[in-house]
C-alpha atoms as an extended CHARMM CRD file, in Angstrom:
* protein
*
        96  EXT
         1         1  UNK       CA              0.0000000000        0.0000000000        0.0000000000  PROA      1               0.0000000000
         2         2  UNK       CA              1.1050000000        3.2190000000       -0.7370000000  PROA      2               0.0000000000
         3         3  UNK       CA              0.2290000000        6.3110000000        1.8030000000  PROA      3               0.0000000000
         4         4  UNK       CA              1.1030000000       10.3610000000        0.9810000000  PROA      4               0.0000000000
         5         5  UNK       CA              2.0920000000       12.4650000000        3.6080000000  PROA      5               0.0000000000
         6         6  UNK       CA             -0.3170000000       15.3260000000        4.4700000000  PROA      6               0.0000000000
         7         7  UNK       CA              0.7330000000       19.1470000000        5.5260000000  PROA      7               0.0000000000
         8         8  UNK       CA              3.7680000000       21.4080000000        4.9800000000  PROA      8               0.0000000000
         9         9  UNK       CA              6.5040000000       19.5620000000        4.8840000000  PROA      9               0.0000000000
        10        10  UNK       CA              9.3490000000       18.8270000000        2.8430000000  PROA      10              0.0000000000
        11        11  UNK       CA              8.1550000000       14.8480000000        2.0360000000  PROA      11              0.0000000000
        12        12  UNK       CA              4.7490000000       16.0210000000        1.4370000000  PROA      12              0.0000000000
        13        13  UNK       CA              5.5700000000       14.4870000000       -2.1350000000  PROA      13              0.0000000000
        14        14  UNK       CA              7.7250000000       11.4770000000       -0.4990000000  PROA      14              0.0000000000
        15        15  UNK       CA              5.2620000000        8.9870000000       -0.5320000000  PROA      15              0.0000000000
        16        16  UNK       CA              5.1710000000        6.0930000000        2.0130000000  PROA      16              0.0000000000
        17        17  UNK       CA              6.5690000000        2.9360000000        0.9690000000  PROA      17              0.0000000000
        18        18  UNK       CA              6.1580000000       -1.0240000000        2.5640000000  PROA      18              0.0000000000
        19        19  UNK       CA              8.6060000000       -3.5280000000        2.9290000000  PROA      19              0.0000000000
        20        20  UNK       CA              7.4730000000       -6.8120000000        3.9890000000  PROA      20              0.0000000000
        21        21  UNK       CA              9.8300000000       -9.0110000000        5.7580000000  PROA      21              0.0000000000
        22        22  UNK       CA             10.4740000000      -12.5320000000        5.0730000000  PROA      22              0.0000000000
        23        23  UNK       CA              9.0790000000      -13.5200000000        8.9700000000  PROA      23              0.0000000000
        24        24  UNK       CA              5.9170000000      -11.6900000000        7.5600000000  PROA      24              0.0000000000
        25        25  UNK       CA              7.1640000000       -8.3030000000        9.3730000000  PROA      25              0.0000000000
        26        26  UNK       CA              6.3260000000       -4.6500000000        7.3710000000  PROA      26              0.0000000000
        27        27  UNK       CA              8.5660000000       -2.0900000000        7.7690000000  PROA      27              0.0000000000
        28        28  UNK       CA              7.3170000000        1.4350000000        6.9090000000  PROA      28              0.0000000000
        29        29  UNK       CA              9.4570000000        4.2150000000        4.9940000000  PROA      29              0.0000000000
        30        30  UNK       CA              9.5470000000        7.4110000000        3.3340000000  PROA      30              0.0000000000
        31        31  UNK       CA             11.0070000000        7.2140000000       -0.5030000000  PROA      31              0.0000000000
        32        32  UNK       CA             14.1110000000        8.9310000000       -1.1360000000  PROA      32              0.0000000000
        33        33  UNK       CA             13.3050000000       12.9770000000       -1.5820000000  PROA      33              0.0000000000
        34        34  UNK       CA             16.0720000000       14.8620000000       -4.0930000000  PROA      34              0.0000000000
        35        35  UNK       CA             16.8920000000       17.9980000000       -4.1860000000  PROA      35              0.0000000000
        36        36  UNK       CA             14.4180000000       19.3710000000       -6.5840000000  PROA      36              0.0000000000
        37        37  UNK       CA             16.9560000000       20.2570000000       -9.7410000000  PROA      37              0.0000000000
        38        38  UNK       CA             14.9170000000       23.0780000000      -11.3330000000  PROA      38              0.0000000000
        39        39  UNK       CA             14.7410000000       26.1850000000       -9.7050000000  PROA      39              0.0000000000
        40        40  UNK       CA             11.0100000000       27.3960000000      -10.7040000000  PROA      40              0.0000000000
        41        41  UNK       CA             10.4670000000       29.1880000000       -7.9010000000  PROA      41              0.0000000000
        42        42  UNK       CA             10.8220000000       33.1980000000       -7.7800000000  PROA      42              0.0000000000
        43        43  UNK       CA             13.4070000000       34.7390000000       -5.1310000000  PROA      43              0.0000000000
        44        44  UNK       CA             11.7800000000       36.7430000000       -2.5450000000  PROA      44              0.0000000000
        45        45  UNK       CA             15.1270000000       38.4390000000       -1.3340000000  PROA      45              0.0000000000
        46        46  UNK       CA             18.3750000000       37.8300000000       -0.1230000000  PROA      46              0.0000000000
        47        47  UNK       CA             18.8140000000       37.5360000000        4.0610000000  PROA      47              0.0000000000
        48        48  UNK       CA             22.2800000000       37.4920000000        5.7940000000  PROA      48              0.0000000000
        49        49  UNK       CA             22.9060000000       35.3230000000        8.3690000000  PROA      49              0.0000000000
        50        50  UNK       CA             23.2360000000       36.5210000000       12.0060000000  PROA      50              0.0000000000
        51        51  UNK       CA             25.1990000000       34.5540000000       14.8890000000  PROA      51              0.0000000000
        52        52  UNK       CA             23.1410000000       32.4340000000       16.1260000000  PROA      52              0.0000000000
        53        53  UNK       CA             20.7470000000       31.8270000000       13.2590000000  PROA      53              0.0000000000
        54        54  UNK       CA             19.5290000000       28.8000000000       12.8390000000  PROA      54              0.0000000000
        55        55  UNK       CA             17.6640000000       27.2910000000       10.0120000000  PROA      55              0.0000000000
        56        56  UNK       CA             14.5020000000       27.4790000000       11.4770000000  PROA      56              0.0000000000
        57        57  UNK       CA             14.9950000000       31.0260000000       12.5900000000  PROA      57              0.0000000000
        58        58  UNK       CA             15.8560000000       32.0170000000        8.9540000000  PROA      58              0.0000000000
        59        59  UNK       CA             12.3960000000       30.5680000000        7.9230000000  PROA      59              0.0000000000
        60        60  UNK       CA             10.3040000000       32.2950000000       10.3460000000  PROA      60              0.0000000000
        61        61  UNK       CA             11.7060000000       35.8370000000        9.4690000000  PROA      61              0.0000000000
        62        62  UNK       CA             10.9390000000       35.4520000000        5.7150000000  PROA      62              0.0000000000
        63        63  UNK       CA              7.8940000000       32.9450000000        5.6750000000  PROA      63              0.0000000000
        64        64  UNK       CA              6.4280000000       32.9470000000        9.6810000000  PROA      64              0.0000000000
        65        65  UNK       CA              7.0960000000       29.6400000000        9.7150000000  PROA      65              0.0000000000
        66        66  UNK       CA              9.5990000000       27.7970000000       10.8760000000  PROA      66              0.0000000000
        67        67  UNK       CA              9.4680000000       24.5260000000        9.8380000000  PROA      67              0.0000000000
        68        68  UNK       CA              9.5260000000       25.9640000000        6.2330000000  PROA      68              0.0000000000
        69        69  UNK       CA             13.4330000000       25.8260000000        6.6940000000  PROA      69              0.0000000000
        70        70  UNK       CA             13.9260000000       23.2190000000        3.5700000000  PROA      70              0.0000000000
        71        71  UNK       CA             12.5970000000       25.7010000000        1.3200000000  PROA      71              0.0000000000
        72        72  UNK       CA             15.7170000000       27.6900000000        2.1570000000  PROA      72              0.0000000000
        73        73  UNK       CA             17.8250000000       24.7340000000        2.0940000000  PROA      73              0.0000000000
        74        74  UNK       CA             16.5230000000       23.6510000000       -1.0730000000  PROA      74              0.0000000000
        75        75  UNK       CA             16.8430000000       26.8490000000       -3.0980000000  PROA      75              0.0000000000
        76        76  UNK       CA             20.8420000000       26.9960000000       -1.6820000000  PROA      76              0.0000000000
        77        77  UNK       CA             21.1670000000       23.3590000000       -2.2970000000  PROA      77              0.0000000000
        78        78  UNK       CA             22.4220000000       22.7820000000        1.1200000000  PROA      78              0.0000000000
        79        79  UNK       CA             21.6590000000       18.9500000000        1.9290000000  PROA      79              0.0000000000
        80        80  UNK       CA             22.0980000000       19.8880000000        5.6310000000  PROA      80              0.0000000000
        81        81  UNK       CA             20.2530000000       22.4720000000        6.3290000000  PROA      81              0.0000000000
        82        82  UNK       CA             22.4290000000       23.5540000000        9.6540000000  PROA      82              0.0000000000
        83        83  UNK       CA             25.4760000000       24.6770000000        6.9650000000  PROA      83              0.0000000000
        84        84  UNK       CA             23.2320000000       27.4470000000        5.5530000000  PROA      84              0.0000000000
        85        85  UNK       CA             23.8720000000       29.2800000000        9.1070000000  PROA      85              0.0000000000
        86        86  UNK       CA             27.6470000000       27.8720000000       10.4430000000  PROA      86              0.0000000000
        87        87  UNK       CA             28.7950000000       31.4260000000        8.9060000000  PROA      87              0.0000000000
        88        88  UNK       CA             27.8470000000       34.4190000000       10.3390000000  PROA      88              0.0000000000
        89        89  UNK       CA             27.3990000000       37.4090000000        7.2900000000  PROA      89              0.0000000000
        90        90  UNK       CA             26.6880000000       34.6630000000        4.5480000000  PROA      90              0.0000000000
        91        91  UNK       CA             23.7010000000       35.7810000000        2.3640000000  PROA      91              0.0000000000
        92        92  UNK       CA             21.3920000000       33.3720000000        0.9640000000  PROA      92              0.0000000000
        93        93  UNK       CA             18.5220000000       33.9770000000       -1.3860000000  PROA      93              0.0000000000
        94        94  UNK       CA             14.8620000000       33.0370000000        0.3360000000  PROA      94              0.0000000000
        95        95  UNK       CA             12.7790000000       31.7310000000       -2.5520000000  PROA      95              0.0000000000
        96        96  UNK       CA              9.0970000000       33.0580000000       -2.4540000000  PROA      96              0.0000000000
């Protein structure tokens, strides 16, 4: 069976995947999520990082939410989304 994920987060496209074990055991997981490649969406502006920032710090400034973080991560193709704050003055660009 396959299951989506509901909401606003960043597997709400993952989709939820079964693997059955031989002893008859099923084993839920999330499919791999990429990067998307394309960059389609619009930049809303650029926003330096302060010390102390954290990802989901960055994401409540520009969107008011903070577990919107990946969408920053994902426009600055950081697979981790703590590197987008380890230095203090670095601008990234906050897609809208």
């Amino acid at each position: 069976m396959v299951q989506k994920i509901n909401g606003n987060s960043r597997y709400s496209d993952s989709k939820i995947l079964t693997y059955n074990e031989k002893k008859g055991v099923k084993i839920q997981y999330l499919s791999r999520r990429f990067i998307p490649a394309d960059s389609t969406q619009t930049a809303l502006k650029v926003q330096e990082v302060q010390t102390g920032d954290r990802p989901d710090l960055l994401a409540y400034r520009a969107y008011g939410d903070s577990l919107a973080y990946y969408r920053i991560a994902d426009y600055n193709l950081a697979m981790n989304p703590f590197t987008l704050t380890t230095l203090p003055g670095r601008l990234l660009v906050v897609p809208g």
